[in-house]
C-alpha positions as CSV (number, residue, x, y, z in Angstrom):
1,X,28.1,257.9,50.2
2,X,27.6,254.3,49.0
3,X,28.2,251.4,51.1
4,X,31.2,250.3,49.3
5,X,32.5,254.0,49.6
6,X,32.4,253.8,53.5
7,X,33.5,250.3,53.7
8,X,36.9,251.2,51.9
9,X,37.3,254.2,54.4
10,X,37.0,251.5,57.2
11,X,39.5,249.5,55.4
12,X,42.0,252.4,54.9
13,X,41.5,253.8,58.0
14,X,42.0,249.9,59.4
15,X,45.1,249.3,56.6
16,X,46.7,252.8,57.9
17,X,46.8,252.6,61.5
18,X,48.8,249.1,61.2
19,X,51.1,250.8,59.0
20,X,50.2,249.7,55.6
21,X,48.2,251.5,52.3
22,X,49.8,254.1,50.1
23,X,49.2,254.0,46.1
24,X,46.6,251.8,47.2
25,X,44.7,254.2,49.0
26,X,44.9,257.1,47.2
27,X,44.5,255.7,43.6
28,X,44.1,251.8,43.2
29,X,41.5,250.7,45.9
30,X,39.1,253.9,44.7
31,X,39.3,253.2,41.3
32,X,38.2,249.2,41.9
33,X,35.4,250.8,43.8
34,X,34.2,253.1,41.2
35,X,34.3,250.0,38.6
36,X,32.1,248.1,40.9
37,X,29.6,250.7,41.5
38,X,29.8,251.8,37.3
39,X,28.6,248.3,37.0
40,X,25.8,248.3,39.6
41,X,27.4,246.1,41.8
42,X,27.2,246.4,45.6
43,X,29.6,243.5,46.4
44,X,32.7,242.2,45.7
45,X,33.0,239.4,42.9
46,X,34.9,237.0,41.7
47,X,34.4,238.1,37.8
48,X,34.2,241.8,38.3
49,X,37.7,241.8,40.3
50,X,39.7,239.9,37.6
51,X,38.1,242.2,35.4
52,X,38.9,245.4,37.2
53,X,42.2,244.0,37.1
54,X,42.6,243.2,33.7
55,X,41.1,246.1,32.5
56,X,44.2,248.6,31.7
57,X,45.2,247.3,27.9
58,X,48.9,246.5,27.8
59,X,49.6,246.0,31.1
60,X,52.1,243.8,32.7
61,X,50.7,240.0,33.8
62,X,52.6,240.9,37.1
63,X,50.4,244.2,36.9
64,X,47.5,242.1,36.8
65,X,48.6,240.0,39.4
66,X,48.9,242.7,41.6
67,X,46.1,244.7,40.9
68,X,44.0,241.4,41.7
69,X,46.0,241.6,44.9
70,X,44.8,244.6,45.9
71,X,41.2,243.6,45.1
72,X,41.6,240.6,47.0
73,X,42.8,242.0,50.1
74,X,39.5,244.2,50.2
75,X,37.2,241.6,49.4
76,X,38.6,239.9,52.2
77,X,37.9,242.6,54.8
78,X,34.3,243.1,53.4
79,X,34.0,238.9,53.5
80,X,34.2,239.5,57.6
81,X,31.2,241.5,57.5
82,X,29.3,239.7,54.2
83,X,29.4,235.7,54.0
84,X,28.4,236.6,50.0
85,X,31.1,238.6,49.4
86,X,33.4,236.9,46.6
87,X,37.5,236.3,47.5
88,X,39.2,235.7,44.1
89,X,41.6,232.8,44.7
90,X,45.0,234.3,45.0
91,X,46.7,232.6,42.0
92,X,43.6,233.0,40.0
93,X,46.2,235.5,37.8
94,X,49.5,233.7,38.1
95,X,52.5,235.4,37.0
96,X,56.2,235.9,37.8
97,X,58.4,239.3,39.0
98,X,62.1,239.6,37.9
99,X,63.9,242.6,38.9
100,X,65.3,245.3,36.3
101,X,68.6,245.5,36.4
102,X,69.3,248.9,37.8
103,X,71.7,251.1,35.5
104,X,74.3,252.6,38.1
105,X,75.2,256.1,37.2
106,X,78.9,257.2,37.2
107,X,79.8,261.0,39.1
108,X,80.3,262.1,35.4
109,X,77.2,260.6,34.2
110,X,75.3,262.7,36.9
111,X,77.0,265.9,36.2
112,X,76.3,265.3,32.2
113,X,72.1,264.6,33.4
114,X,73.0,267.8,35.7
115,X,74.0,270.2,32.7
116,X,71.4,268.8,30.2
117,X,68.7,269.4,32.7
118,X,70.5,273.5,33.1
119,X,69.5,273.7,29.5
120,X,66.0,273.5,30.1
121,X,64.2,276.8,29.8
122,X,62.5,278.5,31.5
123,X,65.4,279.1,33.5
124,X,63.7,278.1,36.7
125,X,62.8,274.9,34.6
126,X,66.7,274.3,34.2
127,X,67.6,274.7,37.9
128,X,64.2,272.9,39.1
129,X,65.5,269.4,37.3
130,X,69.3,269.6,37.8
131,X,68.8,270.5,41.4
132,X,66.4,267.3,41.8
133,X,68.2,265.5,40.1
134,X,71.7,266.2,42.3
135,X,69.4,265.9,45.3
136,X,68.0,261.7,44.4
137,X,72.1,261.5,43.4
138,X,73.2,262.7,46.9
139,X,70.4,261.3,48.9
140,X,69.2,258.1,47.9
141,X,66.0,259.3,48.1
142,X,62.6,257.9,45.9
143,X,61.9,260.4,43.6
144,X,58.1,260.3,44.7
145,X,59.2,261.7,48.0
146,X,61.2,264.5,46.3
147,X,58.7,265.4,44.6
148,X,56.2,265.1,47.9
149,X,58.5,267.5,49.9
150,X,57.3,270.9,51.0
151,X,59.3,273.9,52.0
152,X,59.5,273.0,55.2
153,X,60.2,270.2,55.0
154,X,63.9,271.8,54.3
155,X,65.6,271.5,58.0
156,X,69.1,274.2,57.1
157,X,69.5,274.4,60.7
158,X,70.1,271.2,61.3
159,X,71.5,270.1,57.4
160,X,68.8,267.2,57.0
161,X,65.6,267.3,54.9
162,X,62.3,265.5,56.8
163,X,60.7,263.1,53.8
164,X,57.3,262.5,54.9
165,X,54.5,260.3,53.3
166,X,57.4,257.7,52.3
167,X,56.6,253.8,51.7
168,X,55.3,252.5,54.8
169,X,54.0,256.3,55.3
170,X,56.8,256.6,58.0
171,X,58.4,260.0,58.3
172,X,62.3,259.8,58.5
173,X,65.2,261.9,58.4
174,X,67.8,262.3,55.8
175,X,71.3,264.0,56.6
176,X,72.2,266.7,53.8
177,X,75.8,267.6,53.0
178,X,76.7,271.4,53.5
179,X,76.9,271.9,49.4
180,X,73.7,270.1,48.8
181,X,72.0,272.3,51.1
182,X,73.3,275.6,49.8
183,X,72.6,274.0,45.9
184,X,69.0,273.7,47.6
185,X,68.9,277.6,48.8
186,X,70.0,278.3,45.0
187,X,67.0,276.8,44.0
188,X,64.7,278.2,46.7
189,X,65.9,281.6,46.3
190,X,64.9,281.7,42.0
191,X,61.5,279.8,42.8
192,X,60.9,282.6,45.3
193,X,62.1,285.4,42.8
194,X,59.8,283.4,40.5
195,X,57.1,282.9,42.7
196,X,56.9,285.4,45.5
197,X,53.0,284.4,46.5
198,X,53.1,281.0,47.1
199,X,50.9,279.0,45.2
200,X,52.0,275.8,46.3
201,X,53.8,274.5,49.9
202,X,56.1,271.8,47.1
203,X,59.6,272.6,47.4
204,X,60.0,271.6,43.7
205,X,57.7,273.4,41.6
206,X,56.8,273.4,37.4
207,X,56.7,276.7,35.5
208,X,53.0,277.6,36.5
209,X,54.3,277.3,40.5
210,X,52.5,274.2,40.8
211,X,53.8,270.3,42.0
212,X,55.7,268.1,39.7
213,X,53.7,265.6,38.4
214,X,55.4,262.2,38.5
215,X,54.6,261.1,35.0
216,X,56.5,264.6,33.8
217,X,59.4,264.0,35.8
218,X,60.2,260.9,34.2
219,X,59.4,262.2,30.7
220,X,61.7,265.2,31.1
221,X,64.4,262.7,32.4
222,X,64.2,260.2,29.3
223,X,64.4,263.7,27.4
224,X,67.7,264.4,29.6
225,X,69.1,260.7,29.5
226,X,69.2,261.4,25.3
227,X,70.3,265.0,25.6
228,X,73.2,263.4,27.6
229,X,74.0,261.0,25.5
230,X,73.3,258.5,27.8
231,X,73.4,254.7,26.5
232,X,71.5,251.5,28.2
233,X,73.5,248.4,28.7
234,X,71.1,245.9,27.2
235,X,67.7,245.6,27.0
236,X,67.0,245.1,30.6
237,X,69.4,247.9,31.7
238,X,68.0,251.3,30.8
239,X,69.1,254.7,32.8
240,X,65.6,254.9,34.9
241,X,65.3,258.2,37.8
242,X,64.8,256.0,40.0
243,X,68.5,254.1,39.4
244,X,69.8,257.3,40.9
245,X,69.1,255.7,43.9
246,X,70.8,252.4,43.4
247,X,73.9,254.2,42.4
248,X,74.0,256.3,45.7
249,X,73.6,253.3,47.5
250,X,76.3,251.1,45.5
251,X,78.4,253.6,46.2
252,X,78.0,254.4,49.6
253,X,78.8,250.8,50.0
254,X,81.7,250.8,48.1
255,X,83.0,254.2,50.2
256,X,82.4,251.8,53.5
257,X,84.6,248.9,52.2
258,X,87.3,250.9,50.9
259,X,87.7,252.9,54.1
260,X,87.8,249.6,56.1
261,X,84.6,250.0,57.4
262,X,82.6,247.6,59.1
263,X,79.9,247.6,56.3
264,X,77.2,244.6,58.4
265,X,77.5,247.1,61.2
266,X,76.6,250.0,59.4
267,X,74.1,248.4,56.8
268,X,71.0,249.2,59.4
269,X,72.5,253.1,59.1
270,X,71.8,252.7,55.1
271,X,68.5,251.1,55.7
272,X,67.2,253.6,57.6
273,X,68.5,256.3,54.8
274,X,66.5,254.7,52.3
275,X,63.8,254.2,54.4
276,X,63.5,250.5,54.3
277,X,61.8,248.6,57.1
278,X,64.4,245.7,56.5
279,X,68.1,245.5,56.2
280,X,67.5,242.6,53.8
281,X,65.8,244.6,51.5
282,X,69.3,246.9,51.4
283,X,71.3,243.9,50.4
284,X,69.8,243.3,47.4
285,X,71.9,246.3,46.5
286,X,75.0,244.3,47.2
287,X,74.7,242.4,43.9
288,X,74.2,245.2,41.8
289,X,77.8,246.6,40.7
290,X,80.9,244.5,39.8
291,X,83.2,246.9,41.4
292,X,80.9,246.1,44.6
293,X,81.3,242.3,44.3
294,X,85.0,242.5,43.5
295,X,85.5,244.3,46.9
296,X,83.8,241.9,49.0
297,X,85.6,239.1,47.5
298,X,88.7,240.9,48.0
299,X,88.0,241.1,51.3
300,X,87.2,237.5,52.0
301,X,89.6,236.0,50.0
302,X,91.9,235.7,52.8
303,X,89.4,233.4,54.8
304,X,88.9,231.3,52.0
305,X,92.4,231.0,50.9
306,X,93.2,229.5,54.4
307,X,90.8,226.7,54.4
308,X,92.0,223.1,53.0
């Protein structure tokens, strides 16, 4: 093992136990490594960083910026131990981040992505999408940590599912609706039929009993999006996986205010469903949907109405 090898164990190890590291770990922070040590280099610099970072064609400038970020942040640690190491300057690779607007599925939307994905064959194909897919519907969940869950990770005696290795690498625990958890024993029941020897702990498996690769998930769904029929609102607003969970969490809002629900008081509940460390990350979802917006207002109307 190089020294740069068991530096960036340190610095994981370090990273991890205050809660941090997760794509960075396990893909980004290796792969600068390896391009330093392609290149003969035994330190961090300045040029071989932005390089690293640039090197991708067609990426994003925000993707740059980021990947320099990650760089960075290492070259930083190893700076505490090596007065030589190089820090790139942190706006060395300037660029700006504006959020996509997220597409927000209707219920009939969901159940059109639903039958398009029964089509699929194998049959255990079918079922394997239009069951993940009902589940990031129903759930809020990343589709990441569907993907990541194991069988066990299936609580039926207590109707919640345990998603591990999430974000901030925090385990939490999402509640499961008694239809959503017998639509999840449909599934397990043909992958088992399928796949009586396990050859995988996943709870969602591909065709060869194997876990779902993210990059096919999202392929299969842009397959399903056009199967449906399924049209983006702009060029900015395409029907993404991962809007599934926006729309669950528009309209879990949108449930709270129409029942007269005390939706501040209950936002932390929401939070904690998503598994976000902050509320205020939650209420960016407030500004997503129209219908959303016109309920608040509704509901402060009256204040403002009374003012001079």
């Amino acid at each position: 093992m190089s020294d740069l090898q068991r530096q960036l164990g340190d610095y994981v190890s370090l990273r991890r136990s205050l809660g941090y590291v997760t794509r960075e770990a396990d893909w980004l922070l290796p792969s600068f490594v390896a391009y330093l040590e392609d290149r003969g280099a035994r330190q961090v610099t300045t040029e071989l960083a932005v390089a690293w970072a640039a090197s991708p064609s067609g990426i994003l400038p925000i993707t740059r910026k980021q990947r320099l970020g990650v760089a960075r942040g290492f070259a930083m640690y190893l700076k505490t131990f090596d007065d030589t190491t190089e820090v790139p300057p942190a706006d060395l690779l300037p660029a700006s981040y504006s959020r996509v607007t997220p597409y927000l599925y209707s219920d009939e939307e969901i159940e059109r992505l639903m039958a398009a994905a029964r089509l699929l064959s194998p049959a255990l194909r079918g079922l394997t999408y239009s069951t993940l897919i009902g589940l990031l519907a129903v759930s809020g969940m990343r589709v990441g940590e569907a993907i990541r869950l194991d069988r066990d990770d299936v609580d039926y005696g207590r109707s919640l599912l345990v998603v591990r290795n999430s974000k901030r690498e925090k385990a939490r625990e999402v509640p499961l609706h008694e239809t959503t958890l017998e639509a999840l024993d449909t599934y397990a029941n043909l992958r088992d039929r399928h796949y009586p020897e396990r050859t995988s702990e996943s709870f969602f498996v591909s065709t060869i009993g194997t876990r779902l690769y993210p990059v096919n998930v999202n392929k299969t769904h842009r397959d399903l999006v056009a199967l449906a029929g399924l049209e983006g609102r702009g060029r900015r607003c395409r029907p993404r996986i991962h809007d599934l969970r926006h729309s669950f969490a528009v309209k879990t809002l949108i449930d709270w205010h129409r029942d007269g629900l005390d939706v501040d008081a209950r936002m932390p509940l929401l939070s904690k469903v998503l598994g976000h460390a902050n509320p205020a990350s939650t209420y960016w979802y407030l500004q997503a949907a129209p219908e959303l917006l016109a309920l608040v207002a509704r509901q402060v109307e009256p204040v403002f109405g009374e003012m001079p």
